[in-house]
Structures are given as structure tokens and as C-alpha cells.
N, C-alpha and C positions, 0 to 999 in steps of 0.2 A: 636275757635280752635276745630276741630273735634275730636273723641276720639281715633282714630291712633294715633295722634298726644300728643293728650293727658299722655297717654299710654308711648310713645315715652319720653316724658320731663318726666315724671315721674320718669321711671327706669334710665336715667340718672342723676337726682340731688341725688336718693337713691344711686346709684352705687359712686356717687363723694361723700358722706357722707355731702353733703350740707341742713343739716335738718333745717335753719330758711327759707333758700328758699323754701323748701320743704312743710313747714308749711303754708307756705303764699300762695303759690302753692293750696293746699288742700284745704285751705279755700273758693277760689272763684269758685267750682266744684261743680256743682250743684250734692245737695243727689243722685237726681233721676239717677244719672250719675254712680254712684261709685261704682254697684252690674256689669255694663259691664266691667269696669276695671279693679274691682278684681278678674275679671272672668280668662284677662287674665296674671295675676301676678301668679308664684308661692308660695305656702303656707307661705313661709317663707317670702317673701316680702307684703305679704297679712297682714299678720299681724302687721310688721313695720306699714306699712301705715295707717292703723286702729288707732293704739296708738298715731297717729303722730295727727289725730282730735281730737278737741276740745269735751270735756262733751256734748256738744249740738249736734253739727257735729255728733258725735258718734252715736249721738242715731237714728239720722234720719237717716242717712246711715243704721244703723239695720233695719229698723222697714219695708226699701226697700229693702233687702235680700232674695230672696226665703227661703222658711221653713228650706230646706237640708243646704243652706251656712251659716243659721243662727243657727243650730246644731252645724257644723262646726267648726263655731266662738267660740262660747259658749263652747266648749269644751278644746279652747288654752286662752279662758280670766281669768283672777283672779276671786277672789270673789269681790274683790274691783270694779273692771273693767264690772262685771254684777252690781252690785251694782247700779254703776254710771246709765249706760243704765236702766235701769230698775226705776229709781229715772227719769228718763228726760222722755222718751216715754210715752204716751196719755192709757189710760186704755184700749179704746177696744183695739190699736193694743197691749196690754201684756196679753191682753184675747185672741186673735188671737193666737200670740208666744204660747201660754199653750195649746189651743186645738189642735198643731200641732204639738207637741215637745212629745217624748217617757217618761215615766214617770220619767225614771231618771235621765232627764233632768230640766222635770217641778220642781222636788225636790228642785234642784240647783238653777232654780228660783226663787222659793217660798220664803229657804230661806235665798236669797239676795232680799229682798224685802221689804219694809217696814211692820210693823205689821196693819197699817192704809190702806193701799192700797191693802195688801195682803185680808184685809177685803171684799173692793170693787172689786177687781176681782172676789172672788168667792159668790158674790151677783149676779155679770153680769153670771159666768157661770152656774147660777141656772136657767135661763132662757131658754125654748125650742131655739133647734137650728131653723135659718132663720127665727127668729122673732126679731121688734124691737127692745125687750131687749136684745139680743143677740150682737145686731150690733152698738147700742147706746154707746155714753160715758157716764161718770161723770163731766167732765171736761168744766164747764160752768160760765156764770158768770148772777149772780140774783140779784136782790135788791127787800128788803122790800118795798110794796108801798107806805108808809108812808113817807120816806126819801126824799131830794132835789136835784137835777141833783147836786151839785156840792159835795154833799156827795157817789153820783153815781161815780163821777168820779174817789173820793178818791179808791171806791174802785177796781175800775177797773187799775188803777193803782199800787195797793198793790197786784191785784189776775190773773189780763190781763196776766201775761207773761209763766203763765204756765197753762192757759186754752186753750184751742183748736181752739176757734173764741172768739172777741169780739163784732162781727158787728154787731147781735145779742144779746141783753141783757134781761132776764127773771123778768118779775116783781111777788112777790109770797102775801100771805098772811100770819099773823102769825103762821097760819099751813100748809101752804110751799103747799099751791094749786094755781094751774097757773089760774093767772087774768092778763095778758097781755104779749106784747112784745116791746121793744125801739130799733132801729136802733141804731146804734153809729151817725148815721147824724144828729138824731134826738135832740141826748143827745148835741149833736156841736153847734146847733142853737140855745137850749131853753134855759131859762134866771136860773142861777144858783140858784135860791131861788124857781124853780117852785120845785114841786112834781111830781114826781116822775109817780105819779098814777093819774095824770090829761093832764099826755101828752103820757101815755101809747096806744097801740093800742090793744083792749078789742077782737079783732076780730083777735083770735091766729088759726092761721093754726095746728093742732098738733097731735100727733097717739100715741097709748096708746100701752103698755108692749108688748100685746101676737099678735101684729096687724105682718100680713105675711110682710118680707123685700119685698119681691117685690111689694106689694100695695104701700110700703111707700117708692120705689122708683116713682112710679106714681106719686104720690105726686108731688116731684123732679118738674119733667116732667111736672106737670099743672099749681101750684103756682109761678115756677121759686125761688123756698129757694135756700139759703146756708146755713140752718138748720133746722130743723124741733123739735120743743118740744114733747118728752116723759114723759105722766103721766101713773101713774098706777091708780087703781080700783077705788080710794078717790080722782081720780082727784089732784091726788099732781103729783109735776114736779121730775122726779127723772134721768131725761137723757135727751141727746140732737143725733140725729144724723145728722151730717154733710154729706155736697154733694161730697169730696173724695169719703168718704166710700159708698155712694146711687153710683157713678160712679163704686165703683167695685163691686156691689152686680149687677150693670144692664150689666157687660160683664160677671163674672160668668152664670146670668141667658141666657143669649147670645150664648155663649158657650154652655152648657145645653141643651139648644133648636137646635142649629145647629144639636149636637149630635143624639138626638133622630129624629130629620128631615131626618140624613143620616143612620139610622139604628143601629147607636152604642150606648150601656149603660156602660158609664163611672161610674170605681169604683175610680177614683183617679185624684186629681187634679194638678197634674204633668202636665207638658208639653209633647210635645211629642218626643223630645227628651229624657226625664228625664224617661217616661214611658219604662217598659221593654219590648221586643218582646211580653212576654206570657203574660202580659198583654194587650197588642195592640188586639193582640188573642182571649184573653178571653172578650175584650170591644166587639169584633166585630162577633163572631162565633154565638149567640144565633140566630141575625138577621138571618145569613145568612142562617144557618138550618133550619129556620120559612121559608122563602124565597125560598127556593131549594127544602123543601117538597109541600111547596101549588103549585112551579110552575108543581107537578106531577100531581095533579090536572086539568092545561091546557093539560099537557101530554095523561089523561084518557080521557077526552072531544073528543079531535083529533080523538083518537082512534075509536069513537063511528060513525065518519063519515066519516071511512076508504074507501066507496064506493063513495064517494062525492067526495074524494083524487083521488080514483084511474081511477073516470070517467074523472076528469078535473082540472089535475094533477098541474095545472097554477095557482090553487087558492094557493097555499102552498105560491108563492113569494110573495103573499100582506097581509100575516100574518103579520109578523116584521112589518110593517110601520104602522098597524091597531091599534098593543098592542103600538108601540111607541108611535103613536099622542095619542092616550087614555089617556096612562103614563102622557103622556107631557100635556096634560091639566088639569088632575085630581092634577100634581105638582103646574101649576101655580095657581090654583085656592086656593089650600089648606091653600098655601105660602101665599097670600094676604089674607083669613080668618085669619091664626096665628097670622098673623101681627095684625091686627084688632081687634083681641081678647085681643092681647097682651097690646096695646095702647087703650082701653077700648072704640075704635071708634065702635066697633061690640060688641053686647051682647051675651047673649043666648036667651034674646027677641025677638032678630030680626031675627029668623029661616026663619018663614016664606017670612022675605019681602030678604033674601039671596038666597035661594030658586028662590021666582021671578025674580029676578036680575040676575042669574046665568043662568034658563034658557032663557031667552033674549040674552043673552050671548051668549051660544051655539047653539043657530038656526043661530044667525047670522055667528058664526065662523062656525059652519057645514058645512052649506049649501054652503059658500066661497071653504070651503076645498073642499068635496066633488064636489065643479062645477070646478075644478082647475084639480081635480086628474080627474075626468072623460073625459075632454079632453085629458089628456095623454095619458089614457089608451086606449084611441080610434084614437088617433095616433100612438099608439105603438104598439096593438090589433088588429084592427079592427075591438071591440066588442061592441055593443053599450049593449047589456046584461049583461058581465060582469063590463062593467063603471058603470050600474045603481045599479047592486048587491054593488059594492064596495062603491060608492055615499052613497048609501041609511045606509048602515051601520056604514062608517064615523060619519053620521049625528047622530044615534041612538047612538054610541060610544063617540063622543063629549058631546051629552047631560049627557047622564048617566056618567063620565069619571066629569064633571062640578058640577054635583049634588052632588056625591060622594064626591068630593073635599071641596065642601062648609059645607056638611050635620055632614059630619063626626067629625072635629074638634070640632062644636056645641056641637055637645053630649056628645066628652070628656068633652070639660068646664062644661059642665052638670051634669055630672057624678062627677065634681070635679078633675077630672084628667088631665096632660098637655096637650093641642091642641096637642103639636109638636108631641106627640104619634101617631098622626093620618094624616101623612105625606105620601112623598112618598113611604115608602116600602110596608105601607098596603095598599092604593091606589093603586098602581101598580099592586099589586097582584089581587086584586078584579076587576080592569079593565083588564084585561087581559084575565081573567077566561069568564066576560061577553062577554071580543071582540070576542072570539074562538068559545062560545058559539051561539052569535047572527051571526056572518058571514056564522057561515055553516050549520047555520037554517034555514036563508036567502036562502043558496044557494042549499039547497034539495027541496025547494018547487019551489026558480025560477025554476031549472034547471029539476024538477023533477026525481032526483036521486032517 
């Protein structure tokens, strides 16, 4: 059933006061479902419907809520009703809820909270943002090495239903330092009297407190986890982070990266709906004024070979195509280094052999363009001088417009700073300055202007 539909049964069994059908209704609606639909309920059937889920229901539906509907919520629940929620949801996402909730809301969470967990939250908030500890949970399941799979099992059993994964299981020492990891298939097959720490695997993939989210979504991405173990300084096991949360840490950073690719610095993680015009505004005005002043820059150039203009007045119409192809390759190239950078296939070792590559690249795309466009213009001209001017600088335009595109991102990672910084707007700008620059340098000495 789609979610019109969905929608549809819904305000009907509420509107006929049919609440066990209602119930049973709710139950088989997937969480992931339930922030579109109460999108489109009113307040007051919003909330019905909330109360109408189960303790568990409840919580997972929250914890799927944008920030602003989960304010919202929070503002028409009891204390009892936060209570509940807040006893069921997974640690990072109630460390999530509090770094995103106004203080006097956090209050109200805090305290409906347990005094045990209230603990651990503000251990996880002590950690730098967009670091593992930040992103990790509590909520794992460990055994002493010492102990027998079938004493494993007890306890997975007694602890499995309110931890986060079980498929994963942490083997520690008596001073809670990580010496291995068990699959749950693993625990399935071996004979219940084995140990625990002889059918362990000693070779733990795992990242420690202050290590950056996005390396440790790489991780993700290499080993193929559905968890990755967190030690801190003593090599003790103190978190776990799961592949949900590496999945929204690698569209956040996604998003991010788009952003600065297309010129804008987002201060807010709104949608763009949700974002206000003067916002919209204030993401995107810095670029555009960086942008608008340096293109004065090509403006001053022009100027300078005003006699060049006004001898051979024809060269003005293959400006636009000259800054365009430049743009347009200094884009694509940038775009496959970020990429590369991103997915750790490209270093900042490998300057020089991108470089190489690059230009190999643009002699062969050059010298294409430039033999393509010079037959036009010699169809459409009759100039075989101005085809060679415009050829010859194409070529000069592609290479350097190539070089720029690969060079530049290097340096940011260099420097420590994001590739994406070094996308199209400043590319564009700097190809642009050159194109104006070398075509009508080119064309005083062909022409001898």
C-alpha cells in the first residue's frame, strides 16, 4: 500500500473511532514511514496517532522525526510519554535529540531521563563534534574472554534486545581492552563448552575516540562492517559505531561537498524547504560577490586590448565558448580528483603522476577540440588565421583549465582543507582570467595589432 493510501485508511479508521483496528493498522507501518504521514495529519490527529504506538513503535518513529517535528512532539508529550521514548531510543540518537533541541527543551529531557543514561549521554557529548566519539553508541554486547559460547549466549539473551546489533559481539579482558570480535554465525556453529577466546577473531578492524567520522566512514566502505569497535587512549572498548549512522554521516558529508562544489556555505542543516529565503541568501551571497568581483578582473584585461577589439571586432564572439570549454574542463577534472580524494583512490602523493595524466589528457582533448572548431571557423569565416588563433589557444586553455582542475584540490587536502573548496567557482574564475588573457595575447602578435 502506498502512502496516499495509507494516509487515506488511516484518517478513516480515526475519524470512525475504530482504535483496535487502528492499532493493528500502526503496527505493520514501517517507522521509516510515519514522519511522511504525520506530515500530512493535522496537530491534533498527530498526536492521536503517536499515543496509538506501542513503547517501541514510539520511540523509533521519534528518533525518524526531523529535529523541528521532534520539538513539536516534545512539547504536547507528558513527562511520562518522554519518559518512555527516551528509556527505548539508542544513546547516540538521544545525543543527537540534545544537540539539536533549544535548551529548554534539553531540560525536559534530561530530566525525564534516567540518572544512568543521563550519565552516558553527557560522556558522549564530551567528545569534539564529527569525531568517532561523537557518533558512536554505548549500546553493545561484550563478553569476558574467559567464558563459554553457551554462557555467551545467556548473555546475549538477557542484554540482545536493547542493544543496537547483536551480529557483532565484543570479546574484552578484565580490564575491558578489546582482544577480539565473534560474529553471531560464529557463536551458532561452535560447540557450547568452547571459550569464548579461542574462537575469537584477534584481527579487530576498529577506530579510536578522536579519529575524524568521515575516515571512519571509509572504513564502512573498505572492510564491508556493520560495526566498527571504539577504543579510547588505553585501548579499552568504550563504543561501537554502526553502518545506519556511517550511512548518515556519508550523505551529510555529501551534501557538504555538493555545497561547496556549487559555491554555497551552508550554516544550517535544514532542508531547503525548511531553510528561510535570507537564509538561502546568506548561504549563497559570499560566493557570488567573490565571483562578480574577480569576474572585473576579466573586465580590466579586455580593456587593455581595446585596439585588438576594435581592429577585429569578430574576436569578441569566441570569448563565451573559450571561458566555457576552460570552465567545462577545469569542472570535470576537479570533480574526478574530489572524488578520488574522497574514496582515498588519489593521495596528495600522487601530485605529480595526476599532473601527468592530466596532461596527456588535454593534448589529446585539445588538439580534438581545436581541429573540430577550426574547421568551422573556416567554413563559416573563411579565415584560416583566425581558426589557428582560436585552435592554438583552445589547446593552451584546455591544458592549463586540466592542470588547474587536478592541481588545485591536491593542495587543499594539503593544506588540510576540503577538495570541494577547490571546485568549479574558483576554477572558473581563474580559467577565465587566463582564457582573456592568452587569446588576446595570442591575437596582437598573430594579427600584429
Amino acid at each position: 500500500m502506498d502512502l496516499e493510501n495509507i494516509i487515506k485508511e488511516l484518517i478513516e479508521l480515526l475519524d470512525n473511532k475504530r482504535i483496535k483496528d487502528l492499532r493493528e493498522f500502526l503496527y505493520n507501518i514501517n517507522s521509516a514511514d510515519f514522519p511522511s504521514i504525520l506530515l500530512e495529519l493535522d496537530d491534533e490527529k498527530q498526536i492521536i496517532i503517536y499515543r496509538l504506538l506501542t513503547k517501541e513503535k514510539a520511540a523509533e518513529v521519534f528518533v525518524e522525526l526531523e529535529s523541528d517535528e521532534q520539538e513539536k512532539l516534545i512539547n504536547r508529550l507528558t513527562d511520562v510519554e518522554i519518559r518512555n521514548v527516551m528509556n527505548e531510543i539508542y544513546m547516540d540518537d538521544a545525543v543527537d535529540l540534545i544537540e539539536e533541541m533549544p535548551s529548554n527543551v534539553v531540560n525536559r529531557i534530561l530530566t525525564n531521563t534516567k540518572p544512568s543514561n543521563r550519565k552516558i549521554i553527557n560522556e558522549l557529548l564530551k567528545y569534539p563534534e564529527e569525531t568517532a566519539g561523537s557518533l558512536m553508541t554505548t549500546e553493545f554486547v561484550d563478553f569476558n574472554e574467559n567464558i563459554t559460547v553457551s554462557v555467551a549466549f545467556d548473555i546475549i539473551k538477557q542484554k540482545g534486545l536493547k542493544k543496537e546489533t547483536v551480529y557483532n559481539c565484543y570479546v574484552v579482558n578484565d580490564d575491558r581492552k578489546l582482544l577480539g570480535v565473534i560474529d553471531i554465525k560464529n557463536l551458532l556453529v561452535a560447540e557450547t563448552d568452547e571459550l569464548v577466546k579461542d574462537i575469537m577473531d584477534t584481527n579487530v578492524i576498529k577506530t579510536n575516540t578522536l579519529e575524524d567520522q568521515e575516515e571512519v566512514t571509509k572504513m564502512f566502505n573498505k572492510y564491508d562492517c556493520v560495526a566498527i569497535p571504539v577504543v579510547d587512549k588505553q585501548d579499552m572498548l568504550v563504543g561501537i559505531i554502526t553502518i545506519d549512522d556511517a550511512v548518515d554521516v556519508i550523505q551529510e558529508e555529501t551534501e557538504e561537498d555538493f555545497e561547496l562544489m556549487v559555491g554555497i556555505t551552508s550554516t544550517t542543516d535544514d532542508s531547503y524547504f525548511k531553510t528561510s529565503v535570507f537564509m538561502h541568501a546568506k548561504n549563497r551571497i559570499l560566493w557570488l560577490l567573490f565571483l562578480m568581483l574577480s569576474a572585473t578582473i576579466t573586465g580590466t584585461i579586455m580593456t587593455n586590448f581595446e585596439n585588438a577589439i576594435a581592429t577585429l571586432p569578430i574576436l569578441v564572439a569566441f570569448i563565451p565558448m573559450l571561458m566555457d570549454t576552460g570552465g567545462n574542463c577545469g569542472s570535470q577534472t576537479s570533480t574526478l580528483i574530489i572524488r578520488g580524494l574522497a574514496t582515498d583512490e588519489i593521495t596528495t602523493k600522487d601530485f605529480l603522476k595526476v599532473i601527468w595524466k592530466e596532461l596527456r589528457i588535454a593534448l589529446l582533448v585539445g588538439f580534438i577540440l581545436a581541429f573540430i572548431n577550426g574547421i568551422r571557423i573556416l567554413i563559416q569565416y573563411h579565415n584560416i588565421l583566425i581558426a589557428t588563433l582560436v585552435g592554438i589557444t583552445l589547446i593552451l586553455i584546455v591544458i592549463a583549465s586540466k592542470l588547474i582542475g587536478g592541481i588545485l584540490p591536491i593542495i587543499a587536502k594539503k593544506m588540510k582543507l576540503d577538495p570541494a573548496l577547490m571546485a568549479a567557482p574558483i576554477i572558473t574564475t581563474i580559467v577565465d582570467i587566463f582564457s582573456v588573457s592568452v587569446f588576446f595575447g595570442l591575437a596582437t602578435i598573430m594579427f600584429n595589432i
